[in-house]
Backbone as CSV, one residue per row, in Angstrom:
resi,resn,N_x,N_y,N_z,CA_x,CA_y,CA_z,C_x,C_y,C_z
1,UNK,58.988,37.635,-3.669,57.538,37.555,-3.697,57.055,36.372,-4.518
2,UNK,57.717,35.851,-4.991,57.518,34.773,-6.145,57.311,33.617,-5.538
3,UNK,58.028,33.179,-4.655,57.941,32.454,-3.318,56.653,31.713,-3.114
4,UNK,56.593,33.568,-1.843,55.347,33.651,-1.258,53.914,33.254,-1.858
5,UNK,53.960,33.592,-3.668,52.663,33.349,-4.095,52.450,31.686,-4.747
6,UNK,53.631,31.256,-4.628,53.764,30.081,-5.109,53.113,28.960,-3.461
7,UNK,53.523,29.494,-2.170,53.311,29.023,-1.217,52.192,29.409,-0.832
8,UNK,51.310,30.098,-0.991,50.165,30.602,-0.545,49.456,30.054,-1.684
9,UNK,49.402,29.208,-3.414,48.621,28.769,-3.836,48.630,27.495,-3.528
10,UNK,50.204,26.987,-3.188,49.875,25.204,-2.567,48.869,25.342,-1.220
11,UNK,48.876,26.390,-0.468,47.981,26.116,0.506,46.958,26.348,0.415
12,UNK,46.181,27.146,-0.630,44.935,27.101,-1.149,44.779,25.974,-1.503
13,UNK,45.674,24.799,-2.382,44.887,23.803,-2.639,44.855,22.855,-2.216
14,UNK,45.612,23.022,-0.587,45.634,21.991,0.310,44.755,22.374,0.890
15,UNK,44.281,23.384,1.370,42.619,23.550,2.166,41.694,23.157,1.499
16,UNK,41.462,23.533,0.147,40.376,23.389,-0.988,39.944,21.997,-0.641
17,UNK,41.245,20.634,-0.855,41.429,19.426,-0.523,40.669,18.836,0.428
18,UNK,41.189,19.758,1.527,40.490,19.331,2.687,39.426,19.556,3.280
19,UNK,38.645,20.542,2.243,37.404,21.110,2.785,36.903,20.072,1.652
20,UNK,37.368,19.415,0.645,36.290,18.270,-0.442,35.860,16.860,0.289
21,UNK,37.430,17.294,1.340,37.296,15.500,2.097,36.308,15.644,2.938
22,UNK,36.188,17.180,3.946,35.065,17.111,4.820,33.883,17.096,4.508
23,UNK,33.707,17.864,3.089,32.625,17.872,2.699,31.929,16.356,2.247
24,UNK,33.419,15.539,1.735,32.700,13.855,1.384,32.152,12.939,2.548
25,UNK,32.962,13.455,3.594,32.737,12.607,4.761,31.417,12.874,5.351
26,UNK,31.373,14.268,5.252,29.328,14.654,5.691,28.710,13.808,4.778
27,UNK,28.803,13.832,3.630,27.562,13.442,2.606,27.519,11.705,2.902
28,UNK,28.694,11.154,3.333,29.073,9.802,3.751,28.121,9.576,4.860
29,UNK,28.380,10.122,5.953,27.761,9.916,6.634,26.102,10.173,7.090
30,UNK,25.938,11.293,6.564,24.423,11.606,6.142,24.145,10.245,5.490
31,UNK,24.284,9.722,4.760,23.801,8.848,3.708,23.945,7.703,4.954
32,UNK,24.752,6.946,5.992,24.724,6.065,6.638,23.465,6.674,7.862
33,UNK,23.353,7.640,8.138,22.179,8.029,9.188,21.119,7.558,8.921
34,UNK,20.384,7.895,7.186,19.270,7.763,7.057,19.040,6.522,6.789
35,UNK,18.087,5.423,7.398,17.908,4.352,7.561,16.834,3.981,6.002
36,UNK,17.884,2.549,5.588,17.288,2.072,4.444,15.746,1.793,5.018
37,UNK,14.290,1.609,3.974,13.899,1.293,3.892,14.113,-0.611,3.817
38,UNK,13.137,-1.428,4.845,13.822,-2.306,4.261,12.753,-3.134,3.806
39,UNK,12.358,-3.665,2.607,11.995,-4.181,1.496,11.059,-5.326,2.034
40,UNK,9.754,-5.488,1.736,9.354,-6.490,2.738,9.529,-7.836,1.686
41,UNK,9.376,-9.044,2.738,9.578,-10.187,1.639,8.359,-10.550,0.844
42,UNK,8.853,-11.011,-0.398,7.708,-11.324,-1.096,6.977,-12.719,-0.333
43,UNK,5.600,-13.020,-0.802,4.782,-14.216,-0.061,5.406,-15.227,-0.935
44,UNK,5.477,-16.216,-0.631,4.784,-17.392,-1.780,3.630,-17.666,-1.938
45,UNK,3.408,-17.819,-3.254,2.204,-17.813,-4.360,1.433,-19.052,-3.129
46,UNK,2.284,-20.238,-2.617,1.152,-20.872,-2.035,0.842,-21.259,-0.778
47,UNK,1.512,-19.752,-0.435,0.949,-19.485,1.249,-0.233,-18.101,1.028
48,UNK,-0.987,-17.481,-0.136,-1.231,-16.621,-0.690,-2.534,-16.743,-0.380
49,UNK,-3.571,-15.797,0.166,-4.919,-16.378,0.267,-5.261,-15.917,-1.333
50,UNK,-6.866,-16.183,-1.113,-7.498,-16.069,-2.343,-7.431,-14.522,-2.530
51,UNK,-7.813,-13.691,-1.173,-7.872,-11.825,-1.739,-6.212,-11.705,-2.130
52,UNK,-5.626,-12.212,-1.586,-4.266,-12.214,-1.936,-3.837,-12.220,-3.482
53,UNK,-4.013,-13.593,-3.788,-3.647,-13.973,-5.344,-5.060,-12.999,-6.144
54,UNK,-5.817,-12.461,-5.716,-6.600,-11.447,-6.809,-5.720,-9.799,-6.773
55,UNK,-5.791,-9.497,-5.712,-4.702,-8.612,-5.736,-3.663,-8.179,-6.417
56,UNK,-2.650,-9.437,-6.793,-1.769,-9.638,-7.307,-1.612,-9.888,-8.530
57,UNK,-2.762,-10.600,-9.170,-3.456,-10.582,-10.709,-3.627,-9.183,-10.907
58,UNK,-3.935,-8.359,-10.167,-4.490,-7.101,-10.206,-3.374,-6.494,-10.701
59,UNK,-2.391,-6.491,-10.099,-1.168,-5.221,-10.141,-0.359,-5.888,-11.608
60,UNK,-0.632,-7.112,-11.946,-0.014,-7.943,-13.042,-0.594,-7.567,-14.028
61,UNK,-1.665,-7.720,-14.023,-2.812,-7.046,-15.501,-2.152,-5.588,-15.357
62,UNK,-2.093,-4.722,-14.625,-2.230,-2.997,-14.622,-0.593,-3.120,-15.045
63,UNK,0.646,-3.856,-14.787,2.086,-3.526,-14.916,2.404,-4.366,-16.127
64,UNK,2.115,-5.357,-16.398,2.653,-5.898,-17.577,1.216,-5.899,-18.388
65,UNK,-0.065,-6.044,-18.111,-0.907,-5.262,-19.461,-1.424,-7.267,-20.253
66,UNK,-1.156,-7.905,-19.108,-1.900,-9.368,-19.112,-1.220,-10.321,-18.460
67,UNK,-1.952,-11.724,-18.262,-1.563,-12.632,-18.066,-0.574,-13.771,-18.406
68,UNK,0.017,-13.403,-19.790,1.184,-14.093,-20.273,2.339,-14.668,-18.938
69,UNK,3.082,-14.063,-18.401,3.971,-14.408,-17.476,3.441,-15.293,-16.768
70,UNK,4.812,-16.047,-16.773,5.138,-17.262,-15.713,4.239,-17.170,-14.063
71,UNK,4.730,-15.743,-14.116,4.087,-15.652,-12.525,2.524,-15.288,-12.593
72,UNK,2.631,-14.651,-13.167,0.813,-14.555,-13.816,-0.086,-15.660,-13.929
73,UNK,0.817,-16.428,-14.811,0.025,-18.533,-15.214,0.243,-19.161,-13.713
74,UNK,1.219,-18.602,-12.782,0.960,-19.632,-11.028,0.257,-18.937,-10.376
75,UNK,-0.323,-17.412,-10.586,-1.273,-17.440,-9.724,-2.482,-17.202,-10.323
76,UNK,-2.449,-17.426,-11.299,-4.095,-17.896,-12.036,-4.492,-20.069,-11.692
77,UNK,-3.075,-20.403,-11.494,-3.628,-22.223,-11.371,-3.590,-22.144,-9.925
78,UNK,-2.899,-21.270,-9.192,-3.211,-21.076,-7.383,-4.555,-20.158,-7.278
79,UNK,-5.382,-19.570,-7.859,-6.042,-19.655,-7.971,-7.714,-20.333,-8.278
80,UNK,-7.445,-21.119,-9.081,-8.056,-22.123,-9.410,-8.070,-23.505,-8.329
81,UNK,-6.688,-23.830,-7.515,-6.696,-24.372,-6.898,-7.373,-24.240,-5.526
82,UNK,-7.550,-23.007,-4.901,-8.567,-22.363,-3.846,-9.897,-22.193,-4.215
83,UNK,-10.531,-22.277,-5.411,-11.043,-22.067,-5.853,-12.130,-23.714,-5.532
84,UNK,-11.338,-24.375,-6.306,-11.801,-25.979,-6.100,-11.859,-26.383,-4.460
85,UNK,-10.958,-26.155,-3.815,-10.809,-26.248,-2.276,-12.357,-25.975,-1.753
86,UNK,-12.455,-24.294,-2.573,-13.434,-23.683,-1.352,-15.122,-24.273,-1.674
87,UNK,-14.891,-25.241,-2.714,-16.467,-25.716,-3.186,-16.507,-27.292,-2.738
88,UNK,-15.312,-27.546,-2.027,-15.594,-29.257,-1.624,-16.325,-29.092,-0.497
């Protein structure tokens, strides 16, 4: 009988095994079904209209809490630059 229980726990943990692999391969593949979101591209600052670059000042003031940043100072002078445009 010593055997038997020794052979009946390797095959418990050869099923166990193989029910972890099936179970990885669902979650694998679930995860390849559901389709990424895919990320739209950012504009450049100077293809950007004017509601555009206010917009974007907008979400800059509300996420970083001012105008300091680099990207903040190009679309405050792309700003300024439409700005001058739209009064010639």
């Amino acid at each position: 009988m010593g055997e038997q229980e020794k052979v009946t726990t390797e095959e418990q943990k050869e099923i166990q095994e193989v029910e972890k692999a099936k179970e990885t391969k669902e979650v694998k593949e679930a995860k390849e079904e559901t389709p990424q979101p895919q990320q739209k591209k950012k504009k450049k600052i100077n293809r950007m209209t004017l509601e555009e670059i206010e917009a974007q000042l907008q979400i800059v003031k509300e996420k970083m809490g001012g105008f300091d940043s680099v990207y903040a100072q190009h679309l405050l002078r792309r700003k300024e630059i439409l700005l001058s445009k739209s009064k010639k």
